[in-house]
Structures are given as structure tokens and as C-alpha cells.
C-alpha positions as CSV (number, residue, x, y, z in Angstrom):
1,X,52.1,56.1,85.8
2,X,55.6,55.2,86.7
3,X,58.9,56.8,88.2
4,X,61.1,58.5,85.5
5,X,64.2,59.9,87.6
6,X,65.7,58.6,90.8
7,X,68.0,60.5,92.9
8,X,70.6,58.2,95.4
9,X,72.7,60.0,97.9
10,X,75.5,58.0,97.6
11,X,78.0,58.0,100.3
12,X,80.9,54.9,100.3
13,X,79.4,52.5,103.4
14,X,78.4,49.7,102.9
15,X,74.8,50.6,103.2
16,X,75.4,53.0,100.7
17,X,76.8,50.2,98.1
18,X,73.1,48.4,99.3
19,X,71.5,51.5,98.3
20,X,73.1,51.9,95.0
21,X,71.9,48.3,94.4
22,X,68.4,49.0,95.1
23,X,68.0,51.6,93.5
24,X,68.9,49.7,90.0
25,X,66.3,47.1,91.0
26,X,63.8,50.4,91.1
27,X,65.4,51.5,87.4
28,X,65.0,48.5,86.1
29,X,61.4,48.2,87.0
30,X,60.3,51.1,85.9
31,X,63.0,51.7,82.8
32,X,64.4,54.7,85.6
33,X,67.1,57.1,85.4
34,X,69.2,56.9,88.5
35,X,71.3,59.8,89.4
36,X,74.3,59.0,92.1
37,X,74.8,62.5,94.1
38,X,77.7,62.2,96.1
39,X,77.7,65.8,98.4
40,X,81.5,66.9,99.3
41,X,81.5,68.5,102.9
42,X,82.7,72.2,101.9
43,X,85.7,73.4,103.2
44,X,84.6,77.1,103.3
45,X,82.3,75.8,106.7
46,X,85.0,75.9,108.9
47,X,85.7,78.8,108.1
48,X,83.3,80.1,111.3
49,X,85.7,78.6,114.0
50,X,87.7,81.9,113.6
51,X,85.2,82.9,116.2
52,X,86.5,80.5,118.1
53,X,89.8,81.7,118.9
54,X,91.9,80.1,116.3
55,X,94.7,82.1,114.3
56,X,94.3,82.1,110.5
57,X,97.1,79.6,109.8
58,X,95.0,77.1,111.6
59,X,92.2,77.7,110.1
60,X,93.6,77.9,106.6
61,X,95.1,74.6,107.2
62,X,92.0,72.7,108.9
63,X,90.4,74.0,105.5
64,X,93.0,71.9,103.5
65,X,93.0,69.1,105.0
66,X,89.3,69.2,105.1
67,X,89.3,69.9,101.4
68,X,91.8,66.9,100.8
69,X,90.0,64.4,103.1
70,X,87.1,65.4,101.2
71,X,88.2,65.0,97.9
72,X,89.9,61.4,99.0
73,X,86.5,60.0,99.6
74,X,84.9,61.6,96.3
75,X,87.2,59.9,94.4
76,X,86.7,56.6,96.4
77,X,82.8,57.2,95.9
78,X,83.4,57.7,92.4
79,X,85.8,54.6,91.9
80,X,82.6,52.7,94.0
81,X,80.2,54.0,91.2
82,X,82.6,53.1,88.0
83,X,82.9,49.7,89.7
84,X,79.2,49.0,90.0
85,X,77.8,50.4,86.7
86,X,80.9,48.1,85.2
87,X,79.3,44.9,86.4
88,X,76.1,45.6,86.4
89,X,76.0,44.8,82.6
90,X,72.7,46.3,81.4
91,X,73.0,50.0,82.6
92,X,73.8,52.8,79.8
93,X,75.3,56.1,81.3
94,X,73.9,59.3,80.4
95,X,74.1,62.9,81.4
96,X,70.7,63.7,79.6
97,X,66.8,62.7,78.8
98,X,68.0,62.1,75.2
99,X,70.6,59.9,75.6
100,X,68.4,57.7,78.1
101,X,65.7,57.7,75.8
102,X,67.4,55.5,73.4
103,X,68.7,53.2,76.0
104,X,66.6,50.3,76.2
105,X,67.4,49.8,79.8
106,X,67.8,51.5,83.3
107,X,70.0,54.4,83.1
108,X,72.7,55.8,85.9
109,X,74.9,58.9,85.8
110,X,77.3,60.4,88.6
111,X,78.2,64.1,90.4
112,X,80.0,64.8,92.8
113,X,78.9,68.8,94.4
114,X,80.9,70.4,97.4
115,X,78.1,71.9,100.3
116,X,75.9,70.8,103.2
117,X,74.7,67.3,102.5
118,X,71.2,67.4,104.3
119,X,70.6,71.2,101.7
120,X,71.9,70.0,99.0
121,X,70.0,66.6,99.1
122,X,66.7,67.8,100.0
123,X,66.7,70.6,97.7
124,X,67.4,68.1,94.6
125,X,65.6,65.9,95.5
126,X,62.3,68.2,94.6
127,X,63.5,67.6,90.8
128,X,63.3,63.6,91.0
129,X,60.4,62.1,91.2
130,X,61.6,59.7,94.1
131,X,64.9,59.6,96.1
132,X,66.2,56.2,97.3
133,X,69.0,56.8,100.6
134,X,70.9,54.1,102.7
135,X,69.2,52.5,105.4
136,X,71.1,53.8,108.3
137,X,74.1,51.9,109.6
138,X,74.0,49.2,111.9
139,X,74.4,51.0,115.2
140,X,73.7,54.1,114.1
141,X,70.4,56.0,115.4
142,X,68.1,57.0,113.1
143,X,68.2,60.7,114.3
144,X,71.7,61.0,112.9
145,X,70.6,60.2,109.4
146,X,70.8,63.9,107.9
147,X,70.0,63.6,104.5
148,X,67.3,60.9,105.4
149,X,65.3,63.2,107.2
150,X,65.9,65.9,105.0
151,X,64.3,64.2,102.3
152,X,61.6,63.7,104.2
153,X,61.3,66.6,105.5
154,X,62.1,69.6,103.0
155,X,61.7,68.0,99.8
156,X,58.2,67.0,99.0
157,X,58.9,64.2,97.5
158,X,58.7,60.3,98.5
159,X,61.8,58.4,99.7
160,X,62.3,54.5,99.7
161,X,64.7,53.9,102.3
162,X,67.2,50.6,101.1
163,X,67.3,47.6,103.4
164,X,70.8,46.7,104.3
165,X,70.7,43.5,102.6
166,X,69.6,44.0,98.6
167,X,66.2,42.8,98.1
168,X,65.4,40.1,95.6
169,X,62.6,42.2,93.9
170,X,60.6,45.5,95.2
171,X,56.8,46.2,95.0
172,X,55.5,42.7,94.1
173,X,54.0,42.2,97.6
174,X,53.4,45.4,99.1
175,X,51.7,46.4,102.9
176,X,50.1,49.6,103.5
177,X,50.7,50.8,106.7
178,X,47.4,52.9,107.5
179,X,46.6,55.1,110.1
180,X,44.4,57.9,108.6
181,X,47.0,60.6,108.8
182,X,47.7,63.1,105.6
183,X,51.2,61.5,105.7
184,X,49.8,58.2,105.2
185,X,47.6,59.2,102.7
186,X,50.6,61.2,101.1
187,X,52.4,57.9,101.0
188,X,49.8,55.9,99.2
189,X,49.3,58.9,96.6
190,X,52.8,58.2,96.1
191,X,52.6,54.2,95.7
192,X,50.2,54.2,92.9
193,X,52.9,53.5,90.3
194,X,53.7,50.0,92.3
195,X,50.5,49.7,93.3
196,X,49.2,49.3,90.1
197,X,51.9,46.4,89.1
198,X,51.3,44.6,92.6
199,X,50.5,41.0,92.5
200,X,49.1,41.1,96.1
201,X,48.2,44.1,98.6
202,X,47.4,44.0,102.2
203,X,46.5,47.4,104.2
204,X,47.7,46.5,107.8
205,X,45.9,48.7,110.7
206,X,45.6,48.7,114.4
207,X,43.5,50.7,117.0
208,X,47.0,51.8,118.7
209,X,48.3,52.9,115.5
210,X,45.3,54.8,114.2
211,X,45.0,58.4,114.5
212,X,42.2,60.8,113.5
213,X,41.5,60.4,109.7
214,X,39.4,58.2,108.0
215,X,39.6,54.2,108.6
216,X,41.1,51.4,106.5
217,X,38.2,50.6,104.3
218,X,37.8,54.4,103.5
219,X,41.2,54.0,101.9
220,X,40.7,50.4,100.6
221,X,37.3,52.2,98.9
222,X,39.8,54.9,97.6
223,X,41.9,52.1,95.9
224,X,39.1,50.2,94.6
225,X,38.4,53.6,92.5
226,X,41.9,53.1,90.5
227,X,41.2,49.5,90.0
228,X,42.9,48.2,92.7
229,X,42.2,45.1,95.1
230,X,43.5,45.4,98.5
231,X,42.7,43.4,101.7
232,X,42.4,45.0,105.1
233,X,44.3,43.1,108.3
234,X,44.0,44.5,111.8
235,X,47.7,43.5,113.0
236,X,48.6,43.6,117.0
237,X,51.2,45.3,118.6
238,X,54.4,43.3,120.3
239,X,54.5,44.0,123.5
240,X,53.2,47.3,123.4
241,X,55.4,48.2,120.8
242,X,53.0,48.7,117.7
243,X,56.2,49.3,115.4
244,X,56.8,45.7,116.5
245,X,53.8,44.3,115.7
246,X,53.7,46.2,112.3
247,X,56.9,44.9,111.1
248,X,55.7,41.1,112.6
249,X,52.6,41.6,110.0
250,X,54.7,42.9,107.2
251,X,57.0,39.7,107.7
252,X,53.7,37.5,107.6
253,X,52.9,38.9,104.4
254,X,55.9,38.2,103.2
255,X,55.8,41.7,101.2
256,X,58.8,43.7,99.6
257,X,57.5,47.2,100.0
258,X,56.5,48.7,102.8
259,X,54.0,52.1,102.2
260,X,53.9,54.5,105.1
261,X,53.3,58.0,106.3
262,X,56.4,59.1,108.8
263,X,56.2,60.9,111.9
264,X,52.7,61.4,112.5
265,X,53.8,62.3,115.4
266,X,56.6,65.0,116.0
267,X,60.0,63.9,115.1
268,X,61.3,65.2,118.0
269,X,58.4,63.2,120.2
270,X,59.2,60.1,118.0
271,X,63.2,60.2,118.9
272,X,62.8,60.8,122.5
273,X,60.7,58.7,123.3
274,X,61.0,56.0,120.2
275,X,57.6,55.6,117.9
276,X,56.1,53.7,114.9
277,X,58.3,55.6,112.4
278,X,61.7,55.2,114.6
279,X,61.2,51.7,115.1
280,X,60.5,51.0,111.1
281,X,63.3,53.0,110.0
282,X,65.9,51.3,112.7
283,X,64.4,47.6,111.9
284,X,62.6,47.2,108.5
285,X,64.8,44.4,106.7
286,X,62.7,45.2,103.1
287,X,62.5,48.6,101.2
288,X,60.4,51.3,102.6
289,X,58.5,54.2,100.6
290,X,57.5,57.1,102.9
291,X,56.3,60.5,102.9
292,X,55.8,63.2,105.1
């Protein structure tokens, strides 16, 4: 079992650069394909404004400069993606299965498409057999992070959401967050390729974090059926804040992966009024696989 093809979002931030990073450390791993998607915002989408009571010069003219400000930052995306697979060293560029097959390491290649990021993301996603996307910016909340939840969401795949500071190594330490949901169980399904090469697992639960679904040592018994060792640890939340606690066990455990289901509870719920998931994805400092 491993992961064959990787898809990164790749926008220019920072965080993106991060992800890029990442990502490699994933290909590398597991001898991956990563392929850089860089989504253009389309220029024919402000096109609906003449609704709004502007004249057709104006609109023709917001639709060039869109369409010039968007291909500015393609190319400065692009220029970020020649730059990185030119020091990087050990990563072969190809277009196709055959080419990377005779590579004898990781593998990256580069598009750039004009449309709605979050649709065009999550839709390609569903050909990849994991997508890696920027942790969100510092600042930022987590419920503007399109593409994140779109992945998520609407493409049926996992996502591993970067840190903002590249990890030394991914998956050699790795917590289960468990809480008897089908996304969590999703999420472990998902794991088994790292699972498998972990030197040391720990499946972290709480009363305040479980929901109804079977317990930790159903799961661990699961595991033990693919030949995997795992130890259970009941963690305890921070201050009421079980997302708190959660990260405080990861940190004990000193892991690098971080398994969980997301939004268990409605998204909408979770970014009201905060949550587990919301408080992972706005304060995790090591890579994250989830599924929905």
C-alpha cells in the first residue's frame, strides 16, 4: 500500500511555499508523483456584475485587468515552482506515469488552469490519491480556506494539511485522534499506508471528544488485524477546550502526523461556535491527514 499521485494547490504565500515543501517530504517517502495545480480566478466571472448596473466598457475592462492580475501571479507561481524543483536536487519532472516510472526518485510537474479554485480543486482532487493544501495563513480563519474545505468536502479523498513551518519528517510518530465517528474511521482507512511504516502509534481519546461509534480498543482491535501495534491514551481537555487538550497530547507524543476525522459536527456549528476540528486546523504546528 502506498500513495502514487499527490495533488498541491499551489498558490504563492508563504504557506503555500511550506506546502510545496511538504508535499516532497510525502514524494519522497513514498516514491510520489506531486502535481502543483495553480487555479487562475477566470475572468469570464465578472462578467455577472452587468446585473449590477455597470455599462459594458466597465465591465470589459474589470475583465482585463482581472485577466492580467491573474496571469501576473500565474507566472509568479510558476517562477515559485521552477525555483523550488531547481534546488531541490533529486526531483525529475514529468507530465506522465511513464516518464516517472523510470525516475528513481519523487516526481513533480506543474499547471496552471483558469476557473473557480474551490471546483476545480475538489473535482481533481478525486483523481489523486491524496491532496496536500497550505495550512491557512496566520490570521486567517479557517472558514476562509476554500479549497481546503472543498477537498474535504466534495472530493472523497484524504487531505494532509501542511504545517506552516516544514516538518523534519512525516508519519514516523503518528496520533490517532479517535472518536468513533465514520469520519474518523474514514481517516484511519486512509492512514494505513503510514500506518504500516510507523515506528510508534498512539490512539488519543477522551469522553468529551467521543461521539456514538465504537470505542478506542474497537479500533485498536481493528489495527491489530493488519499487523499493527497501537497504544490507547485517554488525553484531557484544556480548559474545556478538548481541541486543546488534543493538540497538548499530540505534542507529548512528540508525533509528526496527526490522523483525524473532520467536522463530526456540522461545519457550520464548528465555525460559529469553534470545535475540535476548527481548533486543529487553526493550531496544529505538524502535518494533518483528514477525511470527511
Amino acid at each position: 500500500m502506498a500513495y502514487r499521485r499527490l495533488l498541491l494547490p499551489l498558490t504563492g504565500t508563504a504557506a503555500g511555499e511550506a506546502a510545496l515543501s511538504t508535499a516532497l517530504i510525502a514524494a519522497r517517502i513514498w516514491q510520489a508523483h506531486v502535481h502543483c495545480l495553480h487555479v487562475r480566478v477566470d475572468a469570464r466571472d465578472v462578467a455577472p456584475l452587468a446585473g449590477e448596473g455597470l455599462s459594458g466598457a466597465m465591465i470589459e475592462e474589470m475583465m482585463a485587468a482581472t485577466e492580467r492580475e491573474s496571469g501576473d501571479r500565474a507566472g509568479r507561481v510558476r517562477a515559485l515552482f521552477e525555483r523550488f524543483t531547481s534546488a531541490a536536487g533529486d526531483v525529475t519532472l514529468a507530465d506522465n506515469p511513464d516518464t516517472a516510472a523510470k525516475s528513481q526518485g519523487p516526481t513533480l510537474s506543474f499547471s496552471s488552469v483558469a476557473g473557480r479554485e474551490e471546483e476545480v480543486v475538489a473535482q481533481q482532487s478525486r483523481l489523486y490519491d491524496m491532496a496536500v493544501v497550505p495550512h491557512p495563513e496566520a490570521g486567517e480563519d479557517v472558514s476562509s480556506s476554500d479549497a481546503l474545505h472543498a477537498v474535504l468536502f466534495d472530493s472523497g479523498r484524504p487531505v494532509l494539511i501542511a504545517p506552516r513551518e516544514v516538518p523534519q519528517d512525516i508519519g514516523t510518530r503518528i496520533c490517532i485522534a479517535w472518536n468513533g465517528t465514520a469520519e474518523s474511521a474514514a481517516a484511519v482507512a486512509a492512514a494505513l499506508p503510514w500506518l504500516h511504516k510507523a515506528g510508534a502509534i498512539r490512539i488519543l481519546t477522551a469522553p468529551e471528544y467521543q461521539r456514538r461509534g465504537p470505542a478506542a480498543e474497537g479500533i485498536e482491535a481493528y489495527l491489530r488485524w493488519h499487523g499493527i501495534a497501537v497504544e490507547i491514551v485517554t488525553f484531557k481537555p484544556q480548559t474545556r477546550e478538548v481541541g486543546a487538550g488534543l493538540l497538548g497530547a499530540v505534542r507529548d507524543f512528540d508525533a509528526d502526523l496527526l490522523v483525524m476525522g473532520a467536522y463530526s459536527h456540522s461545519r457550520l456549528r464548528q465555525l460559529i461556535l469553534g470545535g475540535v476540528t476548527r481548533h486543529v486546523l487553526e493550531n496544529a504546528d505538524i502535518p494533518v491527514l483528514m477525511c470527511r
